[in-house]
C-alpha positions as CSV (number, residue, x, y, z in Angstrom):
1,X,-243.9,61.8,12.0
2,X,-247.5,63.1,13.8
3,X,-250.4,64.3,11.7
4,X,-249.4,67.6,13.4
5,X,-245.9,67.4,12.5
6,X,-246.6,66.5,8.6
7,X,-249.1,69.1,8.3
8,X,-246.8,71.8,9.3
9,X,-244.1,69.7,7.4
10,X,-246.5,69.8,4.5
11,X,-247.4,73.6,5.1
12,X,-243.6,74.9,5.9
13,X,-242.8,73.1,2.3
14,X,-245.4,73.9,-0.1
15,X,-247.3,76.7,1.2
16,X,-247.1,79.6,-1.2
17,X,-249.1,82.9,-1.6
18,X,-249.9,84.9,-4.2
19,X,-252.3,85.0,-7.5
20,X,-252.3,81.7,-8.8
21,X,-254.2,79.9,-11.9
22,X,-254.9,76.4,-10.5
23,X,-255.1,73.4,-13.2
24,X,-259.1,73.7,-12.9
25,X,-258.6,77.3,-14.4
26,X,-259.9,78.7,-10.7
27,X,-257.6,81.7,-9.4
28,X,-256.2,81.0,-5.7
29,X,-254.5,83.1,-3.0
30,X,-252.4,79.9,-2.4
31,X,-251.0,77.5,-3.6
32,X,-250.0,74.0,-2.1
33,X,-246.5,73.3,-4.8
34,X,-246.9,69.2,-4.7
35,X,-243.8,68.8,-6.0
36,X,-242.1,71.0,-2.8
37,X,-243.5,67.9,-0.9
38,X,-243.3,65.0,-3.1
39,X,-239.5,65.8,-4.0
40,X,-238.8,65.9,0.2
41,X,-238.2,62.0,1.3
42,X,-239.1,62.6,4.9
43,X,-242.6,64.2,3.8
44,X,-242.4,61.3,0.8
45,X,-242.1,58.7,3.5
46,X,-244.5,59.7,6.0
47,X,-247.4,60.1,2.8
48,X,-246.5,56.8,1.2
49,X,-247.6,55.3,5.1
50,X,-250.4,57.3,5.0
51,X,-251.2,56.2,1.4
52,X,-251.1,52.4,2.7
53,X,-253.3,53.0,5.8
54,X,-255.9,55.0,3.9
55,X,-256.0,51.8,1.5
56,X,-256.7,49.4,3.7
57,X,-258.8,51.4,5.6
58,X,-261.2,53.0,2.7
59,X,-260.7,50.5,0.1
60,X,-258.9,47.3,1.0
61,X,-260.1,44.9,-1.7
62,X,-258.0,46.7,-3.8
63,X,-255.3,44.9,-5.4
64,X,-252.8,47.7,-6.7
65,X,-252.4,51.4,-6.9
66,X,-252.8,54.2,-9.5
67,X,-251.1,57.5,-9.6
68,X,-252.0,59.8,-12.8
69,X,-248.6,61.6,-14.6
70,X,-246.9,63.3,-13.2
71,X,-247.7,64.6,-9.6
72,X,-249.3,61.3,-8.5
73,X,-246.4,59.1,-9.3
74,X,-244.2,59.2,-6.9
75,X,-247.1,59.2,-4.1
76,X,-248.3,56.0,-5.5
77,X,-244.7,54.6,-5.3
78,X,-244.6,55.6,-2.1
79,X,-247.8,54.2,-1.0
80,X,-246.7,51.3,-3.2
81,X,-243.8,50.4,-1.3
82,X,-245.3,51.1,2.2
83,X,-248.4,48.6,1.5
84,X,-246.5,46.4,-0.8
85,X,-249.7,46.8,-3.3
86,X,-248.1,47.3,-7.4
87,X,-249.3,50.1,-8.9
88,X,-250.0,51.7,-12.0
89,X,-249.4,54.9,-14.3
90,X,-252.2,56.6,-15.5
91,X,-251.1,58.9,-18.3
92,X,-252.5,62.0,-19.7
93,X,-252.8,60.5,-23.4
94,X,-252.1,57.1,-24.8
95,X,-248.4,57.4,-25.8
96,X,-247.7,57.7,-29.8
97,X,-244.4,54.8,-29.9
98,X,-243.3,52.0,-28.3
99,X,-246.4,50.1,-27.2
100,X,-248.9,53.2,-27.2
101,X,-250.5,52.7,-23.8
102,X,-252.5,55.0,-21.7
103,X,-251.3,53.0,-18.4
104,X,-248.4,51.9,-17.4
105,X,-247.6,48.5,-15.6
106,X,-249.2,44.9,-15.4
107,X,-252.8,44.8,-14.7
108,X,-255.5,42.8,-15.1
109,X,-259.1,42.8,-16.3
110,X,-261.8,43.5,-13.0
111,X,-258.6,44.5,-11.1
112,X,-259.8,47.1,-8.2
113,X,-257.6,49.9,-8.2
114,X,-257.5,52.9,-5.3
115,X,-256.6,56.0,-7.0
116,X,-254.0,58.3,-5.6
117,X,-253.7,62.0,-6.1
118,X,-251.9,65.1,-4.2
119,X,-253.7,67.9,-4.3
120,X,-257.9,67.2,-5.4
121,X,-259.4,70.9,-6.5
122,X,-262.6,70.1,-8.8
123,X,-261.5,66.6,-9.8
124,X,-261.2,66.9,-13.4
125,X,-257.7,65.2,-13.3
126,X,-259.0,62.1,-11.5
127,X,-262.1,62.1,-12.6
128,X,-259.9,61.5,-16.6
129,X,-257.8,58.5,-15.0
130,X,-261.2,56.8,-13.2
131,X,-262.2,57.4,-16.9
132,X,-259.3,55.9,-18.4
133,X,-259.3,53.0,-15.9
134,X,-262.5,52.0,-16.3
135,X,-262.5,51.9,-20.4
136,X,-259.3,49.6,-19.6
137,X,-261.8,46.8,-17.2
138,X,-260.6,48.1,-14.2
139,X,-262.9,48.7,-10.9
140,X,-262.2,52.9,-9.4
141,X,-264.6,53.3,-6.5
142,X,-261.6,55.4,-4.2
143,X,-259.2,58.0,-4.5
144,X,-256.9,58.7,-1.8
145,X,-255.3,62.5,-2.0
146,X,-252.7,64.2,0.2
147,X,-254.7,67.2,0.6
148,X,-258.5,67.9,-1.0
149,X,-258.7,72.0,-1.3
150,X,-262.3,71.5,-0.2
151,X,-263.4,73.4,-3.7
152,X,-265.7,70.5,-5.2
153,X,-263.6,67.2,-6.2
154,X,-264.9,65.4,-3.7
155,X,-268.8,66.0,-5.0
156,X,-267.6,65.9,-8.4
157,X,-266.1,62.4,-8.0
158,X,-268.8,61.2,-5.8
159,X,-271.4,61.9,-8.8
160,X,-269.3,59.3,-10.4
161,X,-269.4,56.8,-7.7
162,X,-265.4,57.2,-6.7
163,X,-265.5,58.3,-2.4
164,X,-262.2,60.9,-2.3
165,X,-260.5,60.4,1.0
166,X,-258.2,62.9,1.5
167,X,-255.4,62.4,4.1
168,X,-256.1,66.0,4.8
169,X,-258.6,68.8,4.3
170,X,-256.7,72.2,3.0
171,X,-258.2,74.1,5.8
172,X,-256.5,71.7,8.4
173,X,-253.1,72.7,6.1
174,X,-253.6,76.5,6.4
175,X,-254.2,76.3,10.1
176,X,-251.1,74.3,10.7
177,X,-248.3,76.1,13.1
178,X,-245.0,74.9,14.3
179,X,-245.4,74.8,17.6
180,X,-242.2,76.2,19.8
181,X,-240.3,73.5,21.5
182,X,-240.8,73.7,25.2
183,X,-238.5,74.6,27.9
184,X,-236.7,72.1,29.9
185,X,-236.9,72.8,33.7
């Protein structure tokens, strides 16, 4: 799949209008339904590929992954099994049985980590696992995202010294067409 092709793949999935409260409290015209994209294997696929070459482009010391609960789970799967980096599960809160962690998976201490995300508004959800990994001795200086709505995560993270680089801008998503198939002849 092209960039074209997965950002009207991306579009024709999770596009929706309407009034929307986004997780950062912010009211939208759109919204970009991560889990109409992440549930699709063909759009899975194609991200997790993505997901690997933004790693070892943007951050290739890393040594495995992290995907926050829920949405960023199956991206860092994907992106796990496309770069063959593990990852880990960066949950909301410490669980309260079994062995009570806040993340999920083997790790260890100074391990760099590349964050992944789906869709970066002001940050405040990645900007709560860099915090999380970082009281746990791991090293966050990137976060990789399907799609940065261009609203103020990446300044937000950068203040923090984690670069955010998206795979996509929103705008590039909302300008994204099918284009008709052309005639033979």
């Amino acid at each position: 799949m092209t960039d074209d092709e997965l950002k009207v793949a991306l579009r024709e999935a999770a596009y929706l209008e309407g009034d929307f409260v986004l997780r950062s409290g912010r009211r939208s015209r759109y919204y970009l339904d991560k889990y109409r994209f992440e549930t699709r294997p063909d759009i899975l696929a194609a991200l997790g590929d993505r997901i690997a070459a933004a790693v070892a482009e943007h951050d290739a010391g890393a040594v495995r992954l992290a995907g926050p609960e829920l949405g960023a789970v199956a991206l860092a799967a994907a992106g796990s099994l496309a770069s063959g980096l593990p990852f880990v599960i960066v949950r909301k809160a410490a669980k309260d049985y079994g062995t009570s962690n806040r993340l999920e998976g083997a790790y260890g201490d100074g391990d760099r980590v590349c964050l992944v995300e789906d869709v970066v508004t002001s940050g405040r959800a990645l900007l709560d696992a860099v915090e999380a990994l970082r009281n746990a001795g791991l090293v966050v200086e990137t976060a990789v995202c399907v799609v940065d709505r261009e609203e103020g995560g990446e300044e937000a993270l950068a203040a923090k010294s984690v670069r955010l680089c998206p795979i996509f801008r929103a705008s590039e998503v909302l300008e994204a067409v099918k284009t008709p198939a052309k005639p033979h002849g």
